[in-house]
N, C-alpha and C positions, 0 to 999 in steps of 0.2 A: 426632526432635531433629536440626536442622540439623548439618552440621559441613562447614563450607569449608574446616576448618584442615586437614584431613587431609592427611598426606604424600601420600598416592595421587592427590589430586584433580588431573586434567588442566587446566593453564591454558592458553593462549591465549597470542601474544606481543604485545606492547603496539610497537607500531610505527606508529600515525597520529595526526597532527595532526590539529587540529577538522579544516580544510580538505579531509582527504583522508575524512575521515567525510562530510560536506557533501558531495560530489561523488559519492560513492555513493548516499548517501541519495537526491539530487535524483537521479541517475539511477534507483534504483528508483522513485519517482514517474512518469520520463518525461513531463516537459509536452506533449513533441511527440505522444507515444502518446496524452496522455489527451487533447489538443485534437483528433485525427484520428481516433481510434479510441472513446472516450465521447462527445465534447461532441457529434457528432452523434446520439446516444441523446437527450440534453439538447435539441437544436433540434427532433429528430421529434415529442418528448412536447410543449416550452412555446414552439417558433416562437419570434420573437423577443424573448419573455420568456424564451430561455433566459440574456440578460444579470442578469435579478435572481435566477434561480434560481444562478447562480453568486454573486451579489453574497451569497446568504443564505450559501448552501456557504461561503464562505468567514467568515460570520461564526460558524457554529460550528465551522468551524477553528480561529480564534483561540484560540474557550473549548476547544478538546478540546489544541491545543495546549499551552495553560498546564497543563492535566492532567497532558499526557503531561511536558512538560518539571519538573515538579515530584517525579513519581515515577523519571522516570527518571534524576533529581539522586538521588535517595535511594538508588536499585535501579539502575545502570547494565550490566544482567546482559545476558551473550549468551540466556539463555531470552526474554528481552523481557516479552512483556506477561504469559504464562503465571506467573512467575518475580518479579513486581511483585503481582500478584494473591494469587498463593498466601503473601507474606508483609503482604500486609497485609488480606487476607479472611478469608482461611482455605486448608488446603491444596482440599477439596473445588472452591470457586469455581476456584481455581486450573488444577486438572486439566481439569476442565470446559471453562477460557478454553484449553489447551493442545490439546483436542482440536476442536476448532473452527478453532483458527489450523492443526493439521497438516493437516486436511483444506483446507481455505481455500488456504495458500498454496502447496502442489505446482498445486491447481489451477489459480492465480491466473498460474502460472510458463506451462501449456502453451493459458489462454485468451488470452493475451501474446504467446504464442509465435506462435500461428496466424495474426495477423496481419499478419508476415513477408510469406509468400504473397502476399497481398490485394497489398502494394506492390511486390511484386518482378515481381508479373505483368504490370507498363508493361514491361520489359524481354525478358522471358521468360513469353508468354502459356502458359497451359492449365498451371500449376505444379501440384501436389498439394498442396494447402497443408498435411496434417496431415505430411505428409512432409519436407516445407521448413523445419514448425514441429520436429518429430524431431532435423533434423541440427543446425539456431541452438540447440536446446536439450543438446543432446550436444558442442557444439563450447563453448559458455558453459561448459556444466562442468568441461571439461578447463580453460578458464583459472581456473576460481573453485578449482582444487586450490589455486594458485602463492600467493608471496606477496602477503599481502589491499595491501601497498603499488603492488605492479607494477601490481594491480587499481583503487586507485584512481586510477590515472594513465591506465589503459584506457576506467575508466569517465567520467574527468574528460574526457578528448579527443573520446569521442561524445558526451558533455553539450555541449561545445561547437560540434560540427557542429548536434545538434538546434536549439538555441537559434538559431543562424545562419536555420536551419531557419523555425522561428518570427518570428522579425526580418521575414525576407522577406514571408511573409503576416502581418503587420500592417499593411508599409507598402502592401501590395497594395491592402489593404481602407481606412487613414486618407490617403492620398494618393487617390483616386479614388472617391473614397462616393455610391451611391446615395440614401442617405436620410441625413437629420438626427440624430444622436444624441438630438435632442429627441424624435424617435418612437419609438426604443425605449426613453426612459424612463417617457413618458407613454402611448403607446399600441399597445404590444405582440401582435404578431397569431400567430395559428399556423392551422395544417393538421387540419380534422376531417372523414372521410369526402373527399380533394380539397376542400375548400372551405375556403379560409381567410378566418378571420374573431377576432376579439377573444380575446385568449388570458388565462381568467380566472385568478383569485386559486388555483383548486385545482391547474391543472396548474402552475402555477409553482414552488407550494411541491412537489408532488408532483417533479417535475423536478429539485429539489433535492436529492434525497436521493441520485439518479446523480451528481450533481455533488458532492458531498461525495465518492464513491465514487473522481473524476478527482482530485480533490486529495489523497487519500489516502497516506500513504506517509512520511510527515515525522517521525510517532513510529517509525520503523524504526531510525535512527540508535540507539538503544538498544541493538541486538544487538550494534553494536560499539562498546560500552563496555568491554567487557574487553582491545581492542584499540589503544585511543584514552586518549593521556596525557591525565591532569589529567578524569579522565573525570565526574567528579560534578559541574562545572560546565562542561564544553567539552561533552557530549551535549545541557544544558540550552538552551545557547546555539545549537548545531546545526537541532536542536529548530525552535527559535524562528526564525530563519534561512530554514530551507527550508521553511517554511509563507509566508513574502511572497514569497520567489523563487518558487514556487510560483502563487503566486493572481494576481503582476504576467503570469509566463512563458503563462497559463492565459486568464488573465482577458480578456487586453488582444487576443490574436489572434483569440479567440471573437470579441470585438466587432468588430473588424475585419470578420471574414469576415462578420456582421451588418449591418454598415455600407453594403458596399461591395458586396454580391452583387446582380446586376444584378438577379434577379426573384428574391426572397422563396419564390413558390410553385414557380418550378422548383428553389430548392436545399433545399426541402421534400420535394419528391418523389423526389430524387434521389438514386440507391442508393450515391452517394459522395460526400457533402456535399462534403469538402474538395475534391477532384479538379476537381468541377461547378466550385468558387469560383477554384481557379486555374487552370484549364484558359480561364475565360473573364475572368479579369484579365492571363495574362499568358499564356497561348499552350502547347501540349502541353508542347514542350521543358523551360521551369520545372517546370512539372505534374511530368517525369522524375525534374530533380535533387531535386524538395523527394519525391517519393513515396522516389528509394534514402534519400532522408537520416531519412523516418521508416524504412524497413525499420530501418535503421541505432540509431534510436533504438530500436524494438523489440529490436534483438538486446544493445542495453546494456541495457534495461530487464529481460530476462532476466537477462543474466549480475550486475546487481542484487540481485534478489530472489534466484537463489540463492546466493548469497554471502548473505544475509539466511537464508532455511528453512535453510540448514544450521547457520549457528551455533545456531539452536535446535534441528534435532533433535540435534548435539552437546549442549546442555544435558540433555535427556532424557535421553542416556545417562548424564553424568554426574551426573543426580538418580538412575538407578538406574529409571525409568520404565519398563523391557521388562525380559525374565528375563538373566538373567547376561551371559551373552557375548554376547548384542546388544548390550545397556547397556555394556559396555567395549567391545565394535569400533566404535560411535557413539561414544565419547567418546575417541579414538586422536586424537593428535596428530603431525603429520607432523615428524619430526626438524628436515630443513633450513629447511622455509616456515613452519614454525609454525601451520599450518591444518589443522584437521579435517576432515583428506580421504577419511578414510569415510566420515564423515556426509554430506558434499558428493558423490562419487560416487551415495551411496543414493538423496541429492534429486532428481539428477539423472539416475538410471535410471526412478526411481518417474515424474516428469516429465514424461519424453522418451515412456512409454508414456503416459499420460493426454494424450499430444497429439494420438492417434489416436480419443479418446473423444468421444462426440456434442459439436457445441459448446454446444446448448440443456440440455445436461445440465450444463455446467461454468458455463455462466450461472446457470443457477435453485440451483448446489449454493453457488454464492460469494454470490448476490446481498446476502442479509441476514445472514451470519455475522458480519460488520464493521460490523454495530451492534448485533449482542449482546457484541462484544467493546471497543466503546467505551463501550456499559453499565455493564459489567464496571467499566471503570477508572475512570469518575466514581465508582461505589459506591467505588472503594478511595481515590481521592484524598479523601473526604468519610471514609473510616474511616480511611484514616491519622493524618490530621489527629486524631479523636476517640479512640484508642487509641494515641498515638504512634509508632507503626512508621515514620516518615516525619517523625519531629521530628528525625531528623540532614541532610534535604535539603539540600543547596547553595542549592537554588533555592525559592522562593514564590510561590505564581502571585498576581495581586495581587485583591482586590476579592472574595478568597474567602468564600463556598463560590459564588457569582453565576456562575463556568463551572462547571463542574461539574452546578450546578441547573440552568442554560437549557441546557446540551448534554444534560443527560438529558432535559426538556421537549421537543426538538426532535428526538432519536431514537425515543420516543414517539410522535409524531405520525408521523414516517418510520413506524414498524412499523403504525400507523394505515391509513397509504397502502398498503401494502404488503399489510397483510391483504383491498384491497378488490379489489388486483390478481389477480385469476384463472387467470392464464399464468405466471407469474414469482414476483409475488411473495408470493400465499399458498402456493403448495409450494413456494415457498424458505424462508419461515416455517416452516414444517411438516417439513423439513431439516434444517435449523437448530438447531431441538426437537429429532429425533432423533440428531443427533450429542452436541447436549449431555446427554439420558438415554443414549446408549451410554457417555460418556466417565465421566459421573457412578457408574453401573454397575461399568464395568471400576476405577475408584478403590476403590468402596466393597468389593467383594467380591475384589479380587486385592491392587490395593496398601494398605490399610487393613490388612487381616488378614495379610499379611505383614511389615507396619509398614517396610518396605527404600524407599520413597521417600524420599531426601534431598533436602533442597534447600540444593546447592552453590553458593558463589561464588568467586571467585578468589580467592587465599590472602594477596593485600597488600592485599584490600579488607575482609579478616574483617572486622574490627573495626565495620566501619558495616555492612556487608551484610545482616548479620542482626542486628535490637538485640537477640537473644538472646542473643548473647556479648558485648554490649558491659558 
């Protein structure tokens, strides 16, 4: 049985406006990260179809969007998605989606991290980059103890160097273009074996489902809901917000660099797309300032995410998820900042060593977890709706159940693609599977039978948190 009322339960301090939520959130996304460090995954697989493979990614954004923003109007919980799930599925699905996301996102912190190095090395060749990624991941921590406001003012100031970032390589690529936007709407080429030639309907949708992976990050705004006033309709709106900031920030520079890259097949080949494309629009020296300024976003996009993993391993503890005095040193609130700064030390020990861990291994462990966990919450937004655990939402997505159904259809298809892939992503499938039976496992035979799983929420939101008490 739930119980948020509890005297004992540890809250959060509520101290951000939507804006200062929005400015984290889009810095855990990192547009500049995901157009330098994904969208070339996205150009190697569908050449310059990797514009519609964005154009689709982006349209099931929208629908997983309305998802996210509906539940997260209802459930504005620092667990996030774990914490959405477990009250409107069951708690079973719930722990499930929670061990998925733990493993997922420590890893997601030190495969982020590592590509620090990659741009720091214009400056300071022969770096160690698991090393480099070590100390931006151990230096992030120490600020994500402080107050989460200081934080979004930290994270707000690199969002806008990134972005500056981005501006630049657009105009690099819409002011000097190689080609016709008419060719890569109509006639799309990529790279097979060196030879490029016609890039079909498979690799593009296939291509899409990385690209979904760069856009990602928009329903995170939800962990700080217990910190964000007026939070059952300003997450909503959050939400909604940094999915188009997003897919313009994302969208428009991909094209560019498409547009405007002098030869198609050398910046296919080349083992650093972006560098290739502005190394030969505007000369090494920009090459420098835009590579320190993605390092730069990289180390916001850190210090992001963990201020994200920790508010939820803090919820773990205070559902009581680990034995006793784990579950209360994770769920400890720092006196003066108001942040759970054991949880966020922990994230950021655990982190800071998996930065050292193969990279091919932190790739195939993350690849598909984040669409079994957007699975997850279409099932709950179509079961909230039919069991009301979600008739007190703020928000409605509109034209329902229509996202919901086409964003399940099209992660479908992704797991499709995925199972065909051999390297990546049938043993990230296969992963995947096995975290969700380990996690499934450790619920059924430890927390079940000791029935001590709670599921907490903050004590001025009882009342909607859980429609159990209402």
């Amino acid at each position: 049985m739930s119980d948020p009322s509890s005297p004992s339960t540890p809250a959060l301090r509520r101290g951000l406006k939507v804006l200062g939520t929005l400015l984290i959130t889009l810095s855990a996304i990192s547009p500049a990260s995901s157009v330098f460090i994904i969208a070339p995954g996205v150009v190697g697989q569908a050449g310059s179809g990797a514009f519609w493979s964005f154009v689709i990614a982006a349209v099931v954004g929208v629908f997983m969007a309305f998802v996210y923003a509906e539940l997260a109007s209802a459930y504005p919980l620092s667990g996030g998605e774990y914490a959405i799930v477990a009250r409107t599925l069951g708690r079973l699905p719930g722990f499930v989606t929670l061990g998925l996301l733990m493993v997922t996102q420590l890893l997601i912190i030190a495969v982020i991290a590592l590509g620090v190095g990659t741009y720091l090395e214009v400056l300071i060749p022969g770096l160690s980059g698991p090393v480099v990624a070590a100390v931006t991941t151990a230096g992030a921590t120490v600020l994500a103890v402080f107050d989460i406001k200081l934080n979004a003012w930290i994270t707000g100031i690199f969002l806008a160097i990134e972005m500056v970032a981005l501006v630049v390589v657009s105009a690099l690529g819409f002011l000097d273009p190689a080609r016709p936007l008419s060719e890569l709407l109509s006639a799309p080429v990529a790279a097979a074996d060196g030879v490029v030639g016609p890039a079909s309907a498979g690799l593009i949708v296939g291509a899409a489902a990385v690209a979904i992976f760069s856009y990602n990050g928009y329903g995170s705004a939800v962990y700080f809901g217990e910190e964000t006033t007026n939070a059952h309709r300003g997450i909503a709106k959050t939400i909604l917000w940094a999915l188009v900031i997003t897919v313009i920030a994302e969208l428009v520079p991909v094209t560019a660099v498409l547009l405007g890259a002098p030869s198609l097949p050398e910046l296919f080949a080349s083992d650093n797309m972006m560098s290739y494309f502005v190394n030969a629009q505007a000369g090494s020296t920009v090459n420098t300032v835009i590579s320190l300024a993605v390092a730069l976003a990289i180390l916001n996009a850190v210090l992001a995410i963990i201020l994200i993993t920790s508010r939820m391993v803090f919820s773990t503890g205070r559902d009581a998820a680990w034995p006793g005095s784990l579950s209360r040193s994770l769920a400890a609130i720092h006196p003066r900042t108001g942040t759970p700064w054991i949880a966020t030390v922990v994230t950021g020990v655990l982190a800071t060593a998996l930065c050292f861990a193969d990279k091919d291994f932190l790739l195939v462990v993350t690849a598909t977890s984040i669409v079994a966990v957007y699975g997850a919450l279409c099932l709950a937004a179509i079961n909230g709706r039919r069991n009301g655990s979600t008739a007190h939402a703020a928000y409605r997505m509109p034209w329902f159940p229509v996202a919901p159904v086409l964003a399940l259809a099209a992660l479908l298809y992704v797991v499709y693609q995925n199972a065909l892939d051999p390297v990546i992503g049938r043993p990230s499938l296969l992963i995947t599977l096995g975290i969700g039976v380990v996690s499934a496992l450790y619920y059924l035979l430890v927390l079940r039978r000791r029935g001590q799983w709670v599921l907490r929420g903050p004590e001025d939101e009882a009342s909607v948190a859980d429609p159990a008490l209402r």
